[in-house]
N, C-alpha and C positions, 0 to 999 in steps of 0.2 A: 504494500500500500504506500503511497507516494505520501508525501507530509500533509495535512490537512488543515489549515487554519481554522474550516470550520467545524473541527473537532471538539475543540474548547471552548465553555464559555464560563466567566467569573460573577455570580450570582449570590449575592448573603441574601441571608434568610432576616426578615423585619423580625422587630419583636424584640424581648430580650432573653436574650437568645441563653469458611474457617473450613467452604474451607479456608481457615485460618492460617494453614500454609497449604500451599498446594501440592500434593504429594507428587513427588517425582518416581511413580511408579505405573504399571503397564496400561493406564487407561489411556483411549483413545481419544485426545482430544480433538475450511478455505475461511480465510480470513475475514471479519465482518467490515462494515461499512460503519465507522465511528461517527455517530451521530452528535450533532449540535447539541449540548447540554441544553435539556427541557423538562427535568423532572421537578414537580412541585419540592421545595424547600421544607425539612423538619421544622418543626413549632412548636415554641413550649416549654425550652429547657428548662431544667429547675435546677435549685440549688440548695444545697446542707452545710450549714458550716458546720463545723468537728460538733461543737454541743448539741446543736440539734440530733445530726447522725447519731450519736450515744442514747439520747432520750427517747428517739424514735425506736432504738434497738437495733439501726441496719449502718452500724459504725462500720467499715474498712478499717483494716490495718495493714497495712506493710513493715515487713520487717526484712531488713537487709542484713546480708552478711559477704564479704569480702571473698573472694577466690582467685585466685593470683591475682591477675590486673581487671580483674571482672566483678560483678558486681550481682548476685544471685537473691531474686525478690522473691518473696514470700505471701500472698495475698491471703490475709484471714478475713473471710466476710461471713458475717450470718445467712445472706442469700445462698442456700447449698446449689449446683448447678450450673453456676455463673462462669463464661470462660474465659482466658486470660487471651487477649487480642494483641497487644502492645505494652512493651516498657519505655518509658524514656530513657534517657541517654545515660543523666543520674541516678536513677532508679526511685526518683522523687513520687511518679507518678504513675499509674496504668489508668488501660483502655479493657473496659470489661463489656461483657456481650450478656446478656441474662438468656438468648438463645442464638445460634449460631444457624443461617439458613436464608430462606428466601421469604418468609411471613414476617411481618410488622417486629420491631425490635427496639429493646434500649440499649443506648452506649449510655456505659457511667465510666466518668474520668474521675478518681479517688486519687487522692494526694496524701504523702505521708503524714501532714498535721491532720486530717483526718477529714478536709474538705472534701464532699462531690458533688457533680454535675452530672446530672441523667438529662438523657438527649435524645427525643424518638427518631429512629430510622425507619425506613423502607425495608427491613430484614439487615443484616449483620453479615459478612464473610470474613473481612479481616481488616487489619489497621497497620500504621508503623508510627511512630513520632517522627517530627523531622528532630537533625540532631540538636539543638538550642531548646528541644522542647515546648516551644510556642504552639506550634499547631500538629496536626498530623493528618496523614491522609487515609480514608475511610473510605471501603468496598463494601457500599448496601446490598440485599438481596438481590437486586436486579443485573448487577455488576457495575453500576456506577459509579462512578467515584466523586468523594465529596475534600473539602479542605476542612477540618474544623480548630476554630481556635480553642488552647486549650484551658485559657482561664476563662471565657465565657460563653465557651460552646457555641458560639456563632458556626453557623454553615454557609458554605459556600459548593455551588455544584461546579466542578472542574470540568467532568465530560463524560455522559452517557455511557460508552463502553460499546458491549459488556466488557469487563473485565473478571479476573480471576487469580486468588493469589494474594499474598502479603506485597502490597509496594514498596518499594525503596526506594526513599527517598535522597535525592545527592545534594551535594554541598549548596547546590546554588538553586536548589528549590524543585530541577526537574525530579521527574518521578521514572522509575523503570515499572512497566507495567508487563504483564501479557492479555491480549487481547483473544480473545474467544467469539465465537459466532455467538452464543449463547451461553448462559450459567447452565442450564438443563441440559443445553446439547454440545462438548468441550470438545468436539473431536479433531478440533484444531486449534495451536495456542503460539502465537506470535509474540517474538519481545520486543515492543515499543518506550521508547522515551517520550513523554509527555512533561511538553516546556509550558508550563500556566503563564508566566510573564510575555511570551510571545505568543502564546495561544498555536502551538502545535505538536503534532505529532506526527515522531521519525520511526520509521521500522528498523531494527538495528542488526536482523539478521535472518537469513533466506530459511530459517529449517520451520519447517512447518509445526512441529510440533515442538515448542521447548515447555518443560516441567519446573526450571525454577533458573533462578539466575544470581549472582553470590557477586558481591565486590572482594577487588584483589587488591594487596597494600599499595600492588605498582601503579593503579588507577584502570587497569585491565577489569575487564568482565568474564568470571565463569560462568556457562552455561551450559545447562543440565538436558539434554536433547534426546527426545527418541532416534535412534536408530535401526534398519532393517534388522539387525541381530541382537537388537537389548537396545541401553543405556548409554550413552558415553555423555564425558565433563569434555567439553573446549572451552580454549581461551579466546575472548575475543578483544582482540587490538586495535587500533585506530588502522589498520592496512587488511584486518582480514581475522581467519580463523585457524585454529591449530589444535591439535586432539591432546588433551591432557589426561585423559586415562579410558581407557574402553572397561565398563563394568558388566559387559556382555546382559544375560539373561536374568529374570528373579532379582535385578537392584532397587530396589525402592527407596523412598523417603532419603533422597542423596541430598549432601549440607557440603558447603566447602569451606574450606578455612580462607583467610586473607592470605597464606602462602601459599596457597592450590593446595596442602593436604584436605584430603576428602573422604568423610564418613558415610554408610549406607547401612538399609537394613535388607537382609535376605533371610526369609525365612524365620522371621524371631530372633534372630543374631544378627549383633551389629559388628561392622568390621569397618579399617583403617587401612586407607593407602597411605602410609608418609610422603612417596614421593612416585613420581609418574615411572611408571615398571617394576615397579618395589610388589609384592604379593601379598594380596591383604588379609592381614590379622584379625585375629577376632578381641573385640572389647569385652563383649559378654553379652546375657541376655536383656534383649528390652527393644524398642519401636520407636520410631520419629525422632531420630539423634539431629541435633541442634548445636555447630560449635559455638563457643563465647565469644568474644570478641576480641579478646585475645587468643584464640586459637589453641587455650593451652589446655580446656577442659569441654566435655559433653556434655550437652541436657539430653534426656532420654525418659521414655515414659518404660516402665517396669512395673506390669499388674495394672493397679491403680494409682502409683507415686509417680512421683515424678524426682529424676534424680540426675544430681551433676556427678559425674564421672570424671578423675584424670583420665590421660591418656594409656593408663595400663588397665584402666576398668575397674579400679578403686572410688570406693565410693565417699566424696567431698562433700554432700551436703542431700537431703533425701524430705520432700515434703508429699502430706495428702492433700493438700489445700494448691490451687493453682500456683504456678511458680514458674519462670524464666530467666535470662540474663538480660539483666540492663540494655537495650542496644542491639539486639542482636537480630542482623538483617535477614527480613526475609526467610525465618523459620520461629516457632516455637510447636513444641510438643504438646 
């Protein structure tokens, strides 16, 4: 698809105002026609300060704790069910979903002094912070995608879609998206950049179907693509593309680090390439590995916990209550 100005449009909402990741595994997702942002605007947001939340009963808590240069939240809420969308960068703040899907939904933004903001959506898929933690950008049920600020939950519609997938957000505001014909019907999934300041959107690479896409420290793009024979990780460059591991048949739920090391699950086991042709290891048992942001440790779901892992598959830190890393693009479990 060639770039589209009339792809984007920047619309706040008057007033006062998951899949959460996309599995990189064997489902089958021709490119759609990104439509002019036209969806009616959320209305209504509310708000709690910490005393209220406490006396109503539906206080949030976060509690953070340290893992190497990473930062691992903890979300204790009374609402059982609720699921974790987005961390900020700090780990100040999350984006919670009370249902994950394409029917009517709330975003709550909870903050560690114990503030939140509940925000109706169009249904819920997934979120990211940008990194300043001002706003973030949000995939309703439809595939839409919205901006929301994050101390007053103002909306803003960026652009129809559909989209699919946790966005990433980059330094200077654009968004990585993939695009889909449909949230119902994914059987094809393009990775676009999406510039809201100039109002367009770039196709960023020819494969038809990509499953997820990872920033790399060197300013490179991995991406997660189906291939005839399985799975493979490329690198994409500002000149092109180049195969960074082929994880053949059975790889699912693939994460990559900022050094191209890359995690997957097959089978209920999750295993580790350190380096492109190295032979992958097993971490241990458990689903939807997610590295940190420093690359030095894994989130992973085990049973019903959810658990950070070093790299030898020792286990650093282990919650029942939703949980992720500070920042961490483009995956949570």
């Amino acid at each position: 698809m060639s770039t589209s100005r009339r792809a984007v449009a920047r619309r706040y909402s008057g007033g006062d105002p998951r899949i959460a990741v996309f599995v990189a595994g064997p489902l089958i997702l021709t490119v759609l026609a990104v439509s002019l942002a036209s969806a009616e605007p959320p209305s209504g947001a509310t708000r709690m300060n910490a005393a209220d939340a406490e006396r109503s009963g539906s206080a949030i808590h976060l509690l953070r704790q340290a893992i190497g240069r990473s930062t691992f939240v903890q979300v204790d809420s009374p609402r059982k069910g609720m699921s974790l969308l987005a961390v900020s960068a700090d780990g100040r703040v999350v984006a919670l979903a009370d249902q994950v899907g394409e029917v009517s939904g709330s975003l709550t933004l909870a903050d560690i002094d114990g503030a939140q903001i509940g925000i109706p959506m169009p249904g819920l898929l997934a979120a990211s912070f940008a990194a300043n933690g001002t706003w973030l950008a949000v995939v309703d049920g439809r595939g839409a995608v919205w901006r929301v600020e994050a101390t007053s939950g103002r909306t803003a519609l960026l652009a129809d879609g559909p989209f699919i997938g946790s966005p990433i957000i980059e330094g200077d505001g654009s968004l990585l998206m993939l695009a889909v014909p449909s949230v119902e019907a994914p059987y094809e999934s393009h990775l676009f950049r999406l510039v809201p300041a100039t109002e367009s959107l770039t196709r960023l690479s020819n494969r038809e179907l990509v499953y997820a896409t990872f920033p790399l420290d060197d300013g490179d793009l991995a991406i997660v693509a189906h291939e005839p024979d399985g799975t493979a990780v490329h690198r994409l460059t500002k000149t092109g593309e180049e195969l960074l591991v082929d994880l053949g048949l059975d790889a699912v739920n693939v994460t990559v680090a900022g050094d191209g090391r890359v995690a997957f699950e097959r089978s209920g086991e999750i295993l580790a390439i350190d380096a492109p042709g190295s032979t992958p290891r097993s971490i241990g048992a458990g689903s939807r590995p997610c590295f940190s942001p420093d690359g030095l440790a894994l989130l992973i779901r085990r049973g019903n916990r959810t658990l950070a892992l070093d790299m030898a598959g020792s286990v650093l830190a282990a919650s029942d209550e939703p949980a992720g890393f500070a920042a961490s693009a483009g995956c949570l479990p």
